[in-house]
N, C-alpha and C positions, 0 to 999 in steps of 0.2 A: 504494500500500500504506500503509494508515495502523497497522496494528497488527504487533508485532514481538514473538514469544514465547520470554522469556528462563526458563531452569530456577532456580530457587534453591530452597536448601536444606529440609529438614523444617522445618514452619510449627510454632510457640509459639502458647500463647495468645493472642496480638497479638505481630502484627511490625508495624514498619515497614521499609521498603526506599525508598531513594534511590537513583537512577541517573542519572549522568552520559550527556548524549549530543551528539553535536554535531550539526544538522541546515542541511544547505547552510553551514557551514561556521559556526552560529552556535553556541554553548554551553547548551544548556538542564539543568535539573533537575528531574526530573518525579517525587512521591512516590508510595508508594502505602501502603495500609496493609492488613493481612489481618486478619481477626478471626475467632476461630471460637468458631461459636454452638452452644453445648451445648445438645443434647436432654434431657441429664438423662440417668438410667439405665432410667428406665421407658419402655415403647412407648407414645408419644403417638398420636394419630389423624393421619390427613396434614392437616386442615383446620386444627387446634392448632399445628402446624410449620411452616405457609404464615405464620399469624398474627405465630407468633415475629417470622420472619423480615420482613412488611411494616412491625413495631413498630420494629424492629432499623434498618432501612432510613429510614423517615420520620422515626426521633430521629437519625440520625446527623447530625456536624456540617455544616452547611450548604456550606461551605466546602470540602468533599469531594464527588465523584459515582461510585456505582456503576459498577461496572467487569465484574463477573461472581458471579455466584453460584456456587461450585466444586459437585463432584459431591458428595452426602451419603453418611454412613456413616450408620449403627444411632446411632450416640452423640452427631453432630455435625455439621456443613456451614461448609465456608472461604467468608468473604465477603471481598471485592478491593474498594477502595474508592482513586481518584486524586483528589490535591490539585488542585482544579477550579486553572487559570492564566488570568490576565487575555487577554481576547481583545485581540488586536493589529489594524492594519490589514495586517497582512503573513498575518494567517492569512486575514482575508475576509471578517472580522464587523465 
């Protein structure tokens, strides 16, 4: 099982969130960051709202990687982005 899904609370304009977790007995800190990308108030076309979103995605900082693109509303859609961490030889890269 590589994925673990925690609830936290109503999302801000940008959050971040850090979590503490210990794996095989080690201490990690793995961040994430959520953003949510306004549509605006007007009905955009879907092809307009994909665009946002691969803009949104290819400027983000490098140093981060896509995690999930949440479910959209009418107004907006939550993006999940994890602070990419150096690959070890213990992970197998």
């Amino acid at each position: 099982m590589r994925e673990v899904v925690i609830q936290i609370p109503t999302l801000e304009a940008e959050q971040n969130i850090e979590i503490d977790v210990k794996i095989n007995g080690r201490k990690r800190t793995i961040k994430y960051r959520v953003e949510i990308i306004d549509w605006e108030e007007d009905e955009k076309p879907a092809g307009e709202k994909i665009e946002v979103l691969r803009h949104v995605i290819k400027e983000h900082e490098k140093g981060w990687e896509l995690i999930q693109i949440g479910a959209p509303t009418r107004g907006n859609v939550p993006i999940m982005f994890r602070q990419k961490m150096p690959q070890t030889v213990e992970d197998g890269h």
